[in-house]
C-alpha positions as CSV (number, residue, x, y, z in Angstrom):
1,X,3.9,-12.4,2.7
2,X,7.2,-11.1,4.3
3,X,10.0,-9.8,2.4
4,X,12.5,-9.6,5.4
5,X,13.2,-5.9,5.0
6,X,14.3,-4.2,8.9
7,X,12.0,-2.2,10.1
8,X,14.7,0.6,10.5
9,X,15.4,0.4,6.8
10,X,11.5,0.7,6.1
11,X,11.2,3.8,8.3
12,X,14.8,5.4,6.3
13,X,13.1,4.2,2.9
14,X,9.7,6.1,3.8
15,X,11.4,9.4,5.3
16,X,13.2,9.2,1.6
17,X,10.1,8.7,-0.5
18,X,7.9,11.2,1.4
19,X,11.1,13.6,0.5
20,X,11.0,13.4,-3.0
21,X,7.8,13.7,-3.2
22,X,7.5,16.8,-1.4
23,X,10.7,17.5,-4.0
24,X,8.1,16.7,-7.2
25,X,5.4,18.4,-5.7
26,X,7.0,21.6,-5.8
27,X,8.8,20.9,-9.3
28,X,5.8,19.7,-10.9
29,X,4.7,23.6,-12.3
30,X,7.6,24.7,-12.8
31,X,11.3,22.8,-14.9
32,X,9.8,19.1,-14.5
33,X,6.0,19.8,-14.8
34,X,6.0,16.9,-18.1
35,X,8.5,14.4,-17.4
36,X,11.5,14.4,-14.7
37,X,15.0,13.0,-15.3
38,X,15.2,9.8,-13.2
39,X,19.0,11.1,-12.0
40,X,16.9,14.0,-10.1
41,X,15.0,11.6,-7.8
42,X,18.1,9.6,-7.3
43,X,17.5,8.8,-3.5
44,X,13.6,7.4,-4.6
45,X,15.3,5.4,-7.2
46,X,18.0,4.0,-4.9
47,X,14.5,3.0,-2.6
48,X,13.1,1.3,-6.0
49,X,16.9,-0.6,-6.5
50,X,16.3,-2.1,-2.4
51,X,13.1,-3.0,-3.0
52,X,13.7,-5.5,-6.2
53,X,16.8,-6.4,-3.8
54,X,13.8,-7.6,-1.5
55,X,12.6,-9.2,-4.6
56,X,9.5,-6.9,-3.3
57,X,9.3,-4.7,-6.5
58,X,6.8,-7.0,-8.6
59,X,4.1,-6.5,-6.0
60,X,3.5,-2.9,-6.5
61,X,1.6,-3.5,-9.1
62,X,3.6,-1.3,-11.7
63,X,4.1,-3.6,-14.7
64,X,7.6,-4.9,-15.8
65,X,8.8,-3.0,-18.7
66,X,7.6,0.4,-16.8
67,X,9.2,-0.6,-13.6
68,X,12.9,-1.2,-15.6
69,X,12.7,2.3,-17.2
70,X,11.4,3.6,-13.4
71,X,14.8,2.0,-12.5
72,X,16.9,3.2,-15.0
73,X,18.7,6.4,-13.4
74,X,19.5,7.8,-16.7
75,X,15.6,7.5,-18.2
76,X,13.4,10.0,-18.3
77,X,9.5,10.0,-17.0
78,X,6.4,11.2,-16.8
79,X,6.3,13.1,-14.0
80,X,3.0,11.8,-13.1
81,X,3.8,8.3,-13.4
82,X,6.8,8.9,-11.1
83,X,4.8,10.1,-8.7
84,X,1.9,7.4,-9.1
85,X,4.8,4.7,-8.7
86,X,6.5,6.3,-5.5
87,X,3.4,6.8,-4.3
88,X,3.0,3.0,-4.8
89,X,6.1,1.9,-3.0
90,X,5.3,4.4,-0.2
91,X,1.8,2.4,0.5
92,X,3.8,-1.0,0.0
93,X,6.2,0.2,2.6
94,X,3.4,1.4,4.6
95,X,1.5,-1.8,4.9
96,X,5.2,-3.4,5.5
97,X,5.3,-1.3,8.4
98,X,1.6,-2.5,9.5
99,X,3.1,-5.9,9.5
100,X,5.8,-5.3,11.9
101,X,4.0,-3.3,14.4
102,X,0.7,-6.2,14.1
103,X,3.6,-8.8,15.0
104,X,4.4,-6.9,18.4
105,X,0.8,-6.3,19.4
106,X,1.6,-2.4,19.1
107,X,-1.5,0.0,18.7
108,X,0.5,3.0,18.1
109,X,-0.6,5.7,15.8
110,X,0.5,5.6,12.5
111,X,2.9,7.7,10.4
112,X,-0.4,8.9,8.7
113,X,-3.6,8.2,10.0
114,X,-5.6,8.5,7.2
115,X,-3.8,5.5,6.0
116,X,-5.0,3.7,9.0
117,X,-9.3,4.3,7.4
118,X,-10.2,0.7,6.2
119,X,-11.8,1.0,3.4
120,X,-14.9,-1.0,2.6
121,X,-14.4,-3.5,-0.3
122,X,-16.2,-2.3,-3.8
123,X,-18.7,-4.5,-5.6
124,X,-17.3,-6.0,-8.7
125,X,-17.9,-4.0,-12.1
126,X,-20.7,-5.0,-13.6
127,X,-19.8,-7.0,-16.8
128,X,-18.5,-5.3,-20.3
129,X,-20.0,-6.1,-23.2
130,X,-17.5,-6.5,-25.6
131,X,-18.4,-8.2,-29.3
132,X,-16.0,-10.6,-30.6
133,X,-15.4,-10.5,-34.1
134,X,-12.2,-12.6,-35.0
135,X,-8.8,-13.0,-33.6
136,X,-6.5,-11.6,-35.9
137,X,-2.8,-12.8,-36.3
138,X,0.3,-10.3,-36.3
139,X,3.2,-10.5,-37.8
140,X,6.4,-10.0,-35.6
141,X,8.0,-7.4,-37.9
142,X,4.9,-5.5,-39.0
143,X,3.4,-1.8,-38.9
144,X,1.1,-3.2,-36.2
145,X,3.4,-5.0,-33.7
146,X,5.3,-1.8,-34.2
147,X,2.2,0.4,-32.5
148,X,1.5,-2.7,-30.5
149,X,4.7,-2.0,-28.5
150,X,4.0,1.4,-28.3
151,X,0.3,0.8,-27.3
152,X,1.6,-1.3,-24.4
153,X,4.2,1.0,-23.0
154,X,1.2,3.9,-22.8
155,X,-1.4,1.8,-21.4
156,X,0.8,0.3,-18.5
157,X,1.0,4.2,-17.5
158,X,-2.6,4.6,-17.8
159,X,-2.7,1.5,-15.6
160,X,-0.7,2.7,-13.1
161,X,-2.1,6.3,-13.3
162,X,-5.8,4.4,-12.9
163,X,-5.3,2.5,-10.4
164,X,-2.9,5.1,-7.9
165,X,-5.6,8.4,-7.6
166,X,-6.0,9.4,-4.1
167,X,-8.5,12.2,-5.1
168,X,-12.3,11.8,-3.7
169,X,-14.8,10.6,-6.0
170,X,-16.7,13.7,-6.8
171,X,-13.6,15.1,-7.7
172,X,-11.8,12.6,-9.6
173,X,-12.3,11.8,-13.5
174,X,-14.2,8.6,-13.0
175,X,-16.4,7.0,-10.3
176,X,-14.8,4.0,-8.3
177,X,-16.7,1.5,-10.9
178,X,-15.4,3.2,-13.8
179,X,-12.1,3.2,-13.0
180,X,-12.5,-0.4,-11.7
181,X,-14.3,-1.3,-15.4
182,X,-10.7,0.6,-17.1
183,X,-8.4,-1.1,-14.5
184,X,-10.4,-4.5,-15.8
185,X,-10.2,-3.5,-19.7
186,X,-6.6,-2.0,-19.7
187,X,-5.2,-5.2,-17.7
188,X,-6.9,-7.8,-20.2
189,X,-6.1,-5.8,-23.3
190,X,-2.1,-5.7,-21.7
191,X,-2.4,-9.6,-21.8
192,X,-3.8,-9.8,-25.3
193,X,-1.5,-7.4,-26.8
194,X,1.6,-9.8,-25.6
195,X,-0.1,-12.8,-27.7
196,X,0.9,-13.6,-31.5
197,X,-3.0,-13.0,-32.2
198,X,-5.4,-9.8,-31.4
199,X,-8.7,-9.6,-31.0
200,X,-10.2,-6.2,-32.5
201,X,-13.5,-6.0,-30.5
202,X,-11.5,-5.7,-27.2
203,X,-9.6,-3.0,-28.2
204,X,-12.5,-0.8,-30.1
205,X,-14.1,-1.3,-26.1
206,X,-11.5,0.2,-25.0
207,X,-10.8,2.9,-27.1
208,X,-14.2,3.8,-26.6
209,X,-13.6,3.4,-22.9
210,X,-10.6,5.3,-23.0
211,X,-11.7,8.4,-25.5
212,X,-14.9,8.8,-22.4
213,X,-11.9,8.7,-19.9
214,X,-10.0,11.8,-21.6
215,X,-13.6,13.6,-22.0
216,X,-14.3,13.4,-18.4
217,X,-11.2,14.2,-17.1
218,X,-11.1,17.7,-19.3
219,X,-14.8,18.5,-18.3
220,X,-14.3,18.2,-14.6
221,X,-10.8,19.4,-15.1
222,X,-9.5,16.2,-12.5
223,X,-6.3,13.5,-13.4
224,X,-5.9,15.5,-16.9
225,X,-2.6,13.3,-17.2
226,X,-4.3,10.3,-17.0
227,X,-6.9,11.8,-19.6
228,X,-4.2,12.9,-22.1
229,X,-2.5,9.6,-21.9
230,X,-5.9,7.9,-22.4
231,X,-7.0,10.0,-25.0
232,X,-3.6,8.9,-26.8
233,X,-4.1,5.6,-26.3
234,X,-7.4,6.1,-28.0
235,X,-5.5,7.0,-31.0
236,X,-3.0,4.6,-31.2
237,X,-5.7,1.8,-31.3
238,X,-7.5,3.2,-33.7
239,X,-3.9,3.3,-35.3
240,X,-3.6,-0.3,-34.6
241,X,-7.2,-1.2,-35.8
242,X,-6.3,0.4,-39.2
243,X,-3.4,-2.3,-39.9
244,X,-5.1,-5.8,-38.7
């Protein structure tokens, strides 16, 4: 699919991107090692405001609600999760580019090679086993929607912190199946949670799922954002589980 955007403007929007994150990576141990003002990444969120002018934002594959606050210049972020999501646009704008120079029958050499390394399609996950025990209903003004909203909000950044590791696998918290099992669990449990009804045998999986994912990311000492934000997550489901 083409979203029309020059090629000129792609090549300005990368140089910016690359930029600021060069700008986080240095800033990331030291004033803004937790979370970063949005206003001091201005020029990446300027790139986020021309891609939803592309109408090209809702294919990065950063969930609605996270991608407003990653818009908002006067929010404040995860430093992590602002770097996962730049990160995103960056290999949006990179296959963008692809497009453009597949068009002209160039065979130049890319901004980054490594980018250019096809990657060889996993297997599915194998299937989770998760027991059903009753769909519960939840009030719209109750304890539990309450947690519910806050569940969702953490879990699209584990989402996005999931699914955007560029570390190899014997480094990384979880092996490629793993993290495709979470990916699968956190993005059906984000669909559930938006229904009037909840189904408590999905989210005990994935707390469980979720409490393994903090473990192993202490023990091999790897994505320890993505383990403290999944060990939290953990907690507010067992939170959640406590009022249905």
């Amino acid at each position: 699919m083409s979203f029309g955007i020059p090629l000129d403007e792609i090549h300005t929007m990368l140089d910016t991107l690359d930029r600021e994150l060069k700008r986080l990576a240095l800033t990331r141990s030291g004033e803004f090692k937790e979370f970063v003002p949005m206003g001091y990444v201005y020029d990446a969120v300027s790139v986020l405001h021309e891609l939803r002018d592309y109408d090209a934002i809702s294919y990065l594959g950063i969930a609605p609600s996270l991608a407003k606050t990653l818009l908002d210049f006067n929010a404040s972020v995860r430093t992590a999760t602002v770097v996962a999501a730049l990160e995103r646009a960056r290999t949006f704008l990179k296959s963008e580019e692809s497009d453009y120079r597949g068009a002209s029958g160039e065979a130049g050499v890319d901004r980054d090679q490594a980018e250019q390394i096809e990657e060889v399609p996993l297997p599915a996950p194998p299937p989770v086993a998760v027991w059903t025990e009753q769909w519960v209903y939840v009030q719209p003004r109750s304890k539990a929607k309450q947690v519910i909203a806050e569940l969702s909000d953490l879990l699209e950044e584990v989402l996005l912190l999931a699914g955007q590791s560029n570390l190899p696998e014997e480094h990384a918290a979880l092996s490629k199946l793993d993290r495709q099992q979470l990916i699968a669990l956190l993005e059906t449990a984000l669909a559930v949670l938006k229904a009037p009804m909840v189904e408590p045998g999905l989210l005990k999986k994935l707390r469980k799922l979720a409490v393994e994912v903090g473990q192993s990311a202490a023990k091999k000492q790897a994505e320890l954002t993505l383990g403290e934000l999944a060990t939290a997550a953990a907690g507010l489901i067992a939170k959640l589980l406590g009022y249905l």
